[in-house]
C-alpha positions as CSV (number, residue, x, y, z in Angstrom):
1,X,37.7,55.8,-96.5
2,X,37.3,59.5,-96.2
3,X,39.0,60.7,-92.6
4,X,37.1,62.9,-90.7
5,X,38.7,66.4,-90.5
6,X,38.0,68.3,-87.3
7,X,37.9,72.0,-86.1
8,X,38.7,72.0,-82.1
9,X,36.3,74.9,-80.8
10,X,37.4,76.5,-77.2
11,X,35.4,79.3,-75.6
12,X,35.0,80.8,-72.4
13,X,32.8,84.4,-71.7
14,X,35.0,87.4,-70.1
15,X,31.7,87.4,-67.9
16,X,31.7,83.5,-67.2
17,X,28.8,82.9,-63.8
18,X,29.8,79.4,-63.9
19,X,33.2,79.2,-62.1
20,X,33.3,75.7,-62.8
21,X,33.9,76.1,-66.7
22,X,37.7,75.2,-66.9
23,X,40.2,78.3,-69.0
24,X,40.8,78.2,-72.5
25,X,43.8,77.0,-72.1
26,X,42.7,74.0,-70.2
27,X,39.9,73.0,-72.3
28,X,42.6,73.3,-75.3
29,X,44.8,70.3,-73.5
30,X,42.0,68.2,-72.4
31,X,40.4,67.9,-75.7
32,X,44.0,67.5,-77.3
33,X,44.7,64.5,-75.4
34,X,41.2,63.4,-76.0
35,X,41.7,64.2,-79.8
36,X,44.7,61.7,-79.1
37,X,42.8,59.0,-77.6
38,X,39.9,59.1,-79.7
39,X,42.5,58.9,-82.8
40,X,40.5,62.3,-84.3
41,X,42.5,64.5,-87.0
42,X,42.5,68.1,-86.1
43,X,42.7,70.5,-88.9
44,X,42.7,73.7,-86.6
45,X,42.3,75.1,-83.1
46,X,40.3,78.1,-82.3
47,X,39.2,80.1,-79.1
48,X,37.7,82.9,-77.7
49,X,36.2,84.8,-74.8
50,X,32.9,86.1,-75.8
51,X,29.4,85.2,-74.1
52,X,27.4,82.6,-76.5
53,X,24.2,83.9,-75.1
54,X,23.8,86.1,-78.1
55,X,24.9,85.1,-81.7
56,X,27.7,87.5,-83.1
57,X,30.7,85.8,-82.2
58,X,33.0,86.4,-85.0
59,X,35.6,82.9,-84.2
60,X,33.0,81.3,-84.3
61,X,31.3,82.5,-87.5
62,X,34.9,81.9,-88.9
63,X,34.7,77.9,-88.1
64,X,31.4,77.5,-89.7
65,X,32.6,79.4,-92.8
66,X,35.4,76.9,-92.7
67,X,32.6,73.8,-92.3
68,X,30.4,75.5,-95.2
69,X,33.5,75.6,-97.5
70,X,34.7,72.2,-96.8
71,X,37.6,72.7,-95.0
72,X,37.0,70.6,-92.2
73,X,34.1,68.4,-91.6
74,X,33.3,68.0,-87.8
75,X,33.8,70.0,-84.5
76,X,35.4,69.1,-81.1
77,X,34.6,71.1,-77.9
78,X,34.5,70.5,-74.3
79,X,30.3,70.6,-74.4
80,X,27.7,71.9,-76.7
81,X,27.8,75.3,-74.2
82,X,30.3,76.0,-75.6
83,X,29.3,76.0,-79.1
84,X,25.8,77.8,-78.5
85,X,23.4,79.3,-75.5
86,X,21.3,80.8,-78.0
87,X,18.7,79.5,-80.3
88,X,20.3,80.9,-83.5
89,X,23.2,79.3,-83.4
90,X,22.0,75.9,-81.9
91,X,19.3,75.9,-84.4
92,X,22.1,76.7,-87.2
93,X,24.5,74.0,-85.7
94,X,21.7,71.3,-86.8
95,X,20.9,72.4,-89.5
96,X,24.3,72.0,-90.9
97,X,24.0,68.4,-89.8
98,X,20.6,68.3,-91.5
99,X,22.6,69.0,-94.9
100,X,25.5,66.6,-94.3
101,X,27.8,69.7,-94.1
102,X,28.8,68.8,-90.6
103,X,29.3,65.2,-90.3
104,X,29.8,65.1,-86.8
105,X,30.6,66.6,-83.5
106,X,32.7,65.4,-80.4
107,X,32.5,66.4,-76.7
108,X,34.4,64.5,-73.7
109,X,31.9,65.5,-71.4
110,X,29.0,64.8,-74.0
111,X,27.4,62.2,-76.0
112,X,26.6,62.5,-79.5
113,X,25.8,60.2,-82.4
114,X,24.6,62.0,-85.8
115,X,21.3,60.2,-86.0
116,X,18.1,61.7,-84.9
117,X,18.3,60.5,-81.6
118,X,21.5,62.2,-81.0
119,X,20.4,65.3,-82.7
120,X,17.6,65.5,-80.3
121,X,19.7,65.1,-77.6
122,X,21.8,67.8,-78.7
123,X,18.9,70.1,-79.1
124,X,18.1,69.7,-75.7
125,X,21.2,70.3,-74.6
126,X,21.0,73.5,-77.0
127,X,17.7,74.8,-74.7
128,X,19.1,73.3,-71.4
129,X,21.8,76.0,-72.2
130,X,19.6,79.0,-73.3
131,X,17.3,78.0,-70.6
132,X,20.4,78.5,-68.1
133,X,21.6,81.8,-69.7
134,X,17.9,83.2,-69.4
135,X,17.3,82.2,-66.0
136,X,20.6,83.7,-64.9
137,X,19.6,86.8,-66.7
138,X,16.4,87.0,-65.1
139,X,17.9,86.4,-61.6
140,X,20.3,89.0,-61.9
141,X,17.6,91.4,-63.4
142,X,15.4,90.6,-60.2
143,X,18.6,90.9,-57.9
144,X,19.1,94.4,-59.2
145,X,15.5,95.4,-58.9
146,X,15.3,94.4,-55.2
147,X,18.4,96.5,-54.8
148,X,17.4,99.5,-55.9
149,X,14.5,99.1,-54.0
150,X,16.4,98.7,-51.0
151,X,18.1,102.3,-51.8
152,X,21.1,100.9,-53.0
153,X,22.7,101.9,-57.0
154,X,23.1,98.5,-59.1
155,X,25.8,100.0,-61.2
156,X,28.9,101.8,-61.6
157,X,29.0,104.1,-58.9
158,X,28.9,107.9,-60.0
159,X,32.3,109.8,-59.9
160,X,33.2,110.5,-56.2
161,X,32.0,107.3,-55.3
162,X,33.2,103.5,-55.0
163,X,31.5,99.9,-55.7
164,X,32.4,98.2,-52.3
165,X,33.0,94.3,-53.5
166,X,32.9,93.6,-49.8
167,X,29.0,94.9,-48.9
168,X,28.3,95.7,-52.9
169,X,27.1,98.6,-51.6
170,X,28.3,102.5,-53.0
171,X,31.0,104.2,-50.2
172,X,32.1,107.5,-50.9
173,X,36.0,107.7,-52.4
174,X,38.1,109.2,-49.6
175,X,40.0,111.6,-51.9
176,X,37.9,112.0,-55.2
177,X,34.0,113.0,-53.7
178,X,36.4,115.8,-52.6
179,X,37.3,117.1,-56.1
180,X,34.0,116.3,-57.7
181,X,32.3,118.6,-54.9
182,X,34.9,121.5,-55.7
183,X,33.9,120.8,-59.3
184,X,29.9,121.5,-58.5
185,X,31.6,124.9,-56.1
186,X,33.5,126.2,-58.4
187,X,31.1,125.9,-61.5
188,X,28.5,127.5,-59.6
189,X,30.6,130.5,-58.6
190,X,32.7,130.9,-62.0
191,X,32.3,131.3,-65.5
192,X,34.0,128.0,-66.7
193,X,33.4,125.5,-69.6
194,X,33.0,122.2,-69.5
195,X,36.5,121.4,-70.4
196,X,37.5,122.9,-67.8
197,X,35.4,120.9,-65.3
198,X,37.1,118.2,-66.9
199,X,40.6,119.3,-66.2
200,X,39.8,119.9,-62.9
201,X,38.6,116.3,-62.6
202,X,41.9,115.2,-64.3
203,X,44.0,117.0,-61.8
204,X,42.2,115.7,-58.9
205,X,43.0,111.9,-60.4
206,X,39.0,111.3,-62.2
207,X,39.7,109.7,-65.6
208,X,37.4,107.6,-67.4
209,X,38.4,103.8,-67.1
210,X,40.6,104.1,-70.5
211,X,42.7,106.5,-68.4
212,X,41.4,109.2,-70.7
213,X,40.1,113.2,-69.5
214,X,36.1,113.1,-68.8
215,X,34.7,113.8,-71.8
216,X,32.0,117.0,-72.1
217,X,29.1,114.6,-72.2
218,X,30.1,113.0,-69.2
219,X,31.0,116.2,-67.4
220,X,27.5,116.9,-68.1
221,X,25.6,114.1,-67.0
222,X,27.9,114.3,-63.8
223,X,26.7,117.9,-63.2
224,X,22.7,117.0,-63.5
225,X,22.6,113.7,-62.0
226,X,20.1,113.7,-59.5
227,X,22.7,110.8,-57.6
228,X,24.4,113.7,-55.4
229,X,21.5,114.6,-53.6
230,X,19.6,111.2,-52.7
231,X,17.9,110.7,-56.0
232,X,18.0,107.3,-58.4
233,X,16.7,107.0,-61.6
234,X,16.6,103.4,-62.9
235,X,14.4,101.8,-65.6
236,X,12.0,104.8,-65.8
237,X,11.2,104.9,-62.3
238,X,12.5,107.2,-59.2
239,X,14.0,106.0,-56.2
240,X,15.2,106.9,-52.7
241,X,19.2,106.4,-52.6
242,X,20.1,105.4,-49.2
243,X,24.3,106.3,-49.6
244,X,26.0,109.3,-48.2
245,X,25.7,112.1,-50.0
246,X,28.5,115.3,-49.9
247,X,26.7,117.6,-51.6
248,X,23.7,119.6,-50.5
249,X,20.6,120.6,-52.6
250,X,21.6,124.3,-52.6
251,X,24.6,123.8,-54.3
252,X,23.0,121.0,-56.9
253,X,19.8,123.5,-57.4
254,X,22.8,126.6,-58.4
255,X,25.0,124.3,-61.0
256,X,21.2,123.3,-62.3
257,X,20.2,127.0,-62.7
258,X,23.3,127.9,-64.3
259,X,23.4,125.1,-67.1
260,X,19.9,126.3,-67.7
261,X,21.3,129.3,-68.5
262,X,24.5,128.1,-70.0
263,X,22.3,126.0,-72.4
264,X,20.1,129.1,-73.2
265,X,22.0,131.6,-73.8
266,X,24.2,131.7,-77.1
267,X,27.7,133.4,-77.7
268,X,28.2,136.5,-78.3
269,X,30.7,137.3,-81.0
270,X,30.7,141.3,-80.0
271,X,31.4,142.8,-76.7
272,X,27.9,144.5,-76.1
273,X,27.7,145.1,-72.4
274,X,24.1,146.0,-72.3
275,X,23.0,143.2,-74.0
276,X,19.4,141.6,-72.0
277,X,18.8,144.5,-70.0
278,X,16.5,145.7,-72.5
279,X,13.2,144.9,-74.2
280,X,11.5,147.5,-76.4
281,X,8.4,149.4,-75.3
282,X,6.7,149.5,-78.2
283,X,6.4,145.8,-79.7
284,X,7.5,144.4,-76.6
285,X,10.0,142.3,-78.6
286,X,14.0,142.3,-77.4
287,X,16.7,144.5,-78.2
288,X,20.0,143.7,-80.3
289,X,23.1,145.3,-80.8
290,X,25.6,145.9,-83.5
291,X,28.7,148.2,-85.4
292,X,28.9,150.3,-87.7
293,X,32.2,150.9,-89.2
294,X,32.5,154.6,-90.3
295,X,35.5,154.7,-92.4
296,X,37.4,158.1,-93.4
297,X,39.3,159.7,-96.2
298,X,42.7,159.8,-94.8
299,X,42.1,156.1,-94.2
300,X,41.4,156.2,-90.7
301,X,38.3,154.6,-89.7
302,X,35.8,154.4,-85.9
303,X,33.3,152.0,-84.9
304,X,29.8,152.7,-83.2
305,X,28.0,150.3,-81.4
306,X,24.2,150.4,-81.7
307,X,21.3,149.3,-80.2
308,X,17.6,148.3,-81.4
309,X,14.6,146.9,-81.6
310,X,14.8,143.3,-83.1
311,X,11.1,143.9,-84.4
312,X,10.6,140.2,-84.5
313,X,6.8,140.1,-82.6
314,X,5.1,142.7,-84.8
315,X,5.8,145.9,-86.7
316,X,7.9,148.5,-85.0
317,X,9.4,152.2,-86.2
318,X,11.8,152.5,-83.2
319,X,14.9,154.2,-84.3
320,X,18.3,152.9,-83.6
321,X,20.2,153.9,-80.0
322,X,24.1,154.7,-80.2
323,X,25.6,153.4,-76.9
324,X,26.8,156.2,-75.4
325,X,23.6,157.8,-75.1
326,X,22.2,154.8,-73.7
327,X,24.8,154.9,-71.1
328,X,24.0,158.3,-70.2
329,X,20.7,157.4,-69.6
330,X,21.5,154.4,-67.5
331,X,23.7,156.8,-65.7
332,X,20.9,159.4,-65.1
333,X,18.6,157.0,-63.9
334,X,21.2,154.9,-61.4
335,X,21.9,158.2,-60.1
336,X,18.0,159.0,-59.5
337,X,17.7,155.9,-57.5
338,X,20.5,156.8,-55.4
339,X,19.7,156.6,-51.5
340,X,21.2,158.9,-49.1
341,X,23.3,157.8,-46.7
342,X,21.8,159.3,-43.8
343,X,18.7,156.5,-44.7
344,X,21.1,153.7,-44.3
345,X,20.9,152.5,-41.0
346,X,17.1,153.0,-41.0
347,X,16.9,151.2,-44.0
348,X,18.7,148.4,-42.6
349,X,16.8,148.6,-38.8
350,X,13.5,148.1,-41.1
351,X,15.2,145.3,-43.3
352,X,16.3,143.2,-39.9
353,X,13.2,143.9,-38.5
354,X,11.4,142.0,-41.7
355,X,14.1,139.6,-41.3
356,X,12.7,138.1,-38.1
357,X,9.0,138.6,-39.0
358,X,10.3,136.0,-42.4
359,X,11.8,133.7,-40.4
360,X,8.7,133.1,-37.9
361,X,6.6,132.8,-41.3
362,X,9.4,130.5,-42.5
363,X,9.1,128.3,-40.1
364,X,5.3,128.0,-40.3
365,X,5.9,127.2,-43.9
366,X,8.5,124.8,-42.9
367,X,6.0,122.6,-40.8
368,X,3.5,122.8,-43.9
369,X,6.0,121.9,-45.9
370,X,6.5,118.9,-44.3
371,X,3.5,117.7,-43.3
372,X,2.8,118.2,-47.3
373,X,6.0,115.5,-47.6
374,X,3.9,113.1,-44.7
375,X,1.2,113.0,-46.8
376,X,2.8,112.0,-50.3
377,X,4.9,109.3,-48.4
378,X,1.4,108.3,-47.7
379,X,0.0,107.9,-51.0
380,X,3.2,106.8,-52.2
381,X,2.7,103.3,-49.9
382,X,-1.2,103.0,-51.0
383,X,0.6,103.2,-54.7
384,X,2.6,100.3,-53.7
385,X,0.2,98.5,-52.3
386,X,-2.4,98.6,-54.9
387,X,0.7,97.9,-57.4
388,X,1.1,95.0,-55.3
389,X,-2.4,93.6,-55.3
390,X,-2.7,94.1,-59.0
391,X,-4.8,96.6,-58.9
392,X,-3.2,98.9,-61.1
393,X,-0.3,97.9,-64.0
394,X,3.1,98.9,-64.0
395,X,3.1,101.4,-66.3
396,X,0.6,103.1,-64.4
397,X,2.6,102.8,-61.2
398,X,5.5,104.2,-62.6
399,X,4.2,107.0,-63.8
400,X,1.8,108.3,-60.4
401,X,5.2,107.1,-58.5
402,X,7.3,109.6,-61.1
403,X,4.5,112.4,-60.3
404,X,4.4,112.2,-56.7
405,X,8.1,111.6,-56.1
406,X,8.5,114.8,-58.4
407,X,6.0,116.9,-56.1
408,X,8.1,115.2,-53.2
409,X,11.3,116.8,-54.2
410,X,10.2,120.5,-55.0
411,X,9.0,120.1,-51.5
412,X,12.0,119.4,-50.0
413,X,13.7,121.8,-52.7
414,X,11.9,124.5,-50.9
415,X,12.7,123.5,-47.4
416,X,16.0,123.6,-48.0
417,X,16.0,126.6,-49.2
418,X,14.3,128.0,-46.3
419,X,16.8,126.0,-43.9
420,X,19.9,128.0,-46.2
421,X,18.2,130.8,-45.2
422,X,17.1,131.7,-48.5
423,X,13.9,134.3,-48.9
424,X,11.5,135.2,-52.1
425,X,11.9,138.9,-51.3
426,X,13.8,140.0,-48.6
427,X,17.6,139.0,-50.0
428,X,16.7,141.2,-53.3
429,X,15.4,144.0,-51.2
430,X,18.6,144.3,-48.9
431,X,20.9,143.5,-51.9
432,X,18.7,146.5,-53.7
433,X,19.6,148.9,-50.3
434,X,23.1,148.1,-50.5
435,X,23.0,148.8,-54.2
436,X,21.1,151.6,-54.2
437,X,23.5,153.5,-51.1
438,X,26.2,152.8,-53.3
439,X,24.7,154.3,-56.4
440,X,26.2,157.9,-56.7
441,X,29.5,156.1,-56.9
442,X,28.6,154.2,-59.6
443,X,26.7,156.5,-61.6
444,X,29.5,158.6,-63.6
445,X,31.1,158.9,-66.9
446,X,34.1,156.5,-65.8
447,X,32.7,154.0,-65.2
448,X,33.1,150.8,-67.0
449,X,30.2,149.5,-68.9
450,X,29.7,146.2,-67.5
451,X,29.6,147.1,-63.9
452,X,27.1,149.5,-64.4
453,X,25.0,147.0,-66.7
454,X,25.9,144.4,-63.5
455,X,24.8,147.5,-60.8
456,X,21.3,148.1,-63.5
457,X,20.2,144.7,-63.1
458,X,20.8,144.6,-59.4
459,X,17.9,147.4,-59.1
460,X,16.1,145.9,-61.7
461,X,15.9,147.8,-65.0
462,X,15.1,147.9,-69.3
463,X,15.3,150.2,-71.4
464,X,12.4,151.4,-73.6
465,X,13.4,152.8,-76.7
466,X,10.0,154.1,-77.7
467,X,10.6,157.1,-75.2
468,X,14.6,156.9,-74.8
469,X,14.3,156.2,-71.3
470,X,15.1,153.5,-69.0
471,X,12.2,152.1,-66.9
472,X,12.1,149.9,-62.9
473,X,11.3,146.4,-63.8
């Protein structure tokens, strides 16, 4: 008589819900001395700790190679849960008894018998377990939903912030919201890369879990996520977070401008400091630079820098502009918009005059503004409610939610604006003032390029090439 050769088959998932399940190493010495009692030859021992509510578990894929081949003929585990929660590898499991390949299968805390009754049995027990791991699922799924609902994030909590295993709620970290709000500061003030974001993060003690620098991607997503400023994103649909916040919609609204621009805006491998102040006034189209190399016989060469039309919209016969003459022109000009200063403090009387006539409008706008905000909260509950009573579907409600919680926040995008003191008009005109007081100092030979490109700008000019002049946007 043939003995029965048996595989013993431990596992336990690495995200176990049932605390109950006994280790690895316990379920390896209880079925050892059950192997003993029960007189069953063991061949091997394998374990692991991988959920079974999926198949894919590559120990176990290596036992039923082992059944297949011959090497063993049956299979000892603490329960069939522990072989499968899925309907694969259940559904494969009796098949190989179908075949004769596996001749049987022992559990202590199971009965089996390799007839059909026993193979129904254990095809219950199969379901009962998938039944278990899909319930669970759905529990925790609906468990997450209500708390986002509540204003609380489900996940990992965003850099600068901590999962509390006490409330589960998200707290801000006492020394790292710190450094992630410099990070926002000083990436809205200076030209810096995202690598250098990164180290910045590094220094301040934010790694990713491997203890690895923030990677660019990450750097990014931590720079536009809406998280900083009250906002949740989750499953498609927009939510009100209900944590502490340390960064204010100003600051988020610059960084966001800026990586608009950042993304945009493509390197230049030349210096060209008048580069996007001009657009031509014949086609319309933008205006490139380049060099020319002009090379000599005694081996001595000089490079020009150019400027012209990129004649990309239509035809154009505008000649190329060498770069000091364009200077000269932007020199000319800056100096014909120079205001004396005798007008300055008249200038300035008018300008803090407007000042208060703005902020009385401001705050008329402000009480709009809000009352505007009133009455989307207001739709936003009659959504709910009709979501509620079936009136509309979910994908529907998702998307009018999206729409009016989008309208919501450009709302109070622009209030706080206003509150920051922020104006359409009046900040450019007084910056323009100060600029133009200031102009006969910048408007001379010496100067460097780039400030007077930076001071151009400021008063709001292009170049048209058609005429050689330079024109008031």
């Amino acid at each position: 008589m043939n003995v029965v050769k048996y595989i013993l088959y431990c596992r336990k998932s690495t995200d176990e819900k049932d605390k109950q399940v006994l280790s690895v190493e316990a379920q390896i010495t209880e079925l050892h001395e059950f192997a003993i009692r029960e007189g069953l030859e063991i061949v091997a021992t394998f374990s692991e700790s991988r959920s079974a509510k999926s198949p894919g578990r590559p120990i176990f894929k290596e036992v039923l190679t082992k059944i297949e081949n011959g090497e063993a003929d049956a299979i000892l585990s603490w329960h069939p849960d522990r072989l499968a929660r899925n309907s694969i590898d259940g559904g494969y499991l009796i098949y190989l008894l179908d075949t004769g390949k596996l001749l049987d299968l022992k559990f202590p805390s199971f009965w089996f018998d390799n007839t059909p009754q026993g193979k129904f049995m254990l095809n219950l027990a199969f379901g009962q377990s998938k039944y278990y791991v899909d319930n669970l699922s759905e529990n925790v799924k609906r468990g997450l939903r209500q708390k986002i609902r509540n204003g609380v994030w489900p996940s990992q909590a965003p850099y600068g912030y901590i999962n509390n295993k006490l409330t589960r709620g998200i707290e801000l970290d006492p020394e790292k919201y710190k450094v992630v709000r410099k990070a926002f500061e000083i990436f809205s003030k200076e030209k810096i890369s995202f690598t250098d974001v990164s180290l910045l993060l590094a220094k301040g003690g934010i790694h990713k879990r491997s203890g690895k620098s923030v990677g660019v991607s990450q750097v990014h997503k931590m720079l536009t996520n809406q998280f900083y400023i009250g906002i949740m994103s989750y499953n498609g649909e927009y939510f009100e977070g209900k944590h502490k916040q340390f960064l204010d919609r100003q600051l988020f609204n610059r960084v966001q401008n800026k990586l608009e621009h950042k993304t945009s805006s493509k390197p230049h491998c030349h210096d060209f400091a008048f580069s996007g102040l001009m657009r031509c006034g014949e086609c319309g189209a933008s205006i490139t630079a380049e060099t020319h190399t002009k090379r000599y016989k005694n081996g001595k060469s000089q490079t020009f820098k150019y400027y012209r039309c990129t004649k990309k919209l239509k035809p154009c016969f505008q000649p190329y502009l060498e770069e000091t003459k364009l200077k000269d022109q932007l020199i000319g000009f800056v100096s014909s918009a120079t205001l004396p200063q005798a007008w300055r403090k008249d200038w300035l009387n008018w300008l803090e005059r407007d000042k208060l006539v703005d902020q009385q409008s401001a705050q008329e706008f402000l009480i709009k503004l809000k009352f505007e905000i009133q009455t989307i909260d207001g739709k936003l509950n009659l959504l709910l409610d009709s979501y509620l009573d079936g009136t509309i579907d979910s994908q529907t409600y998702k998307q009018k939610k999206n729409e009016l919680f989008t309208l919501k926040q450009n709302l109070e995008n622009k209030i706080a604006k206003i509150n920051g003191g922020g104006s359409s008009w009046l900040e450019p005109m007084t910056e323009f003032v100060h600029c133009a007081i200031q102009a006969q100092k910048v408007a001379r030979p010496d100067t460097p390029s780039e400030d007077l490109r930076i001071f151009a700008k400021n008063i709001g000019l292009y170049y048209d090439p058609m005429k050689r002049t330079v024109k008031i946007q």
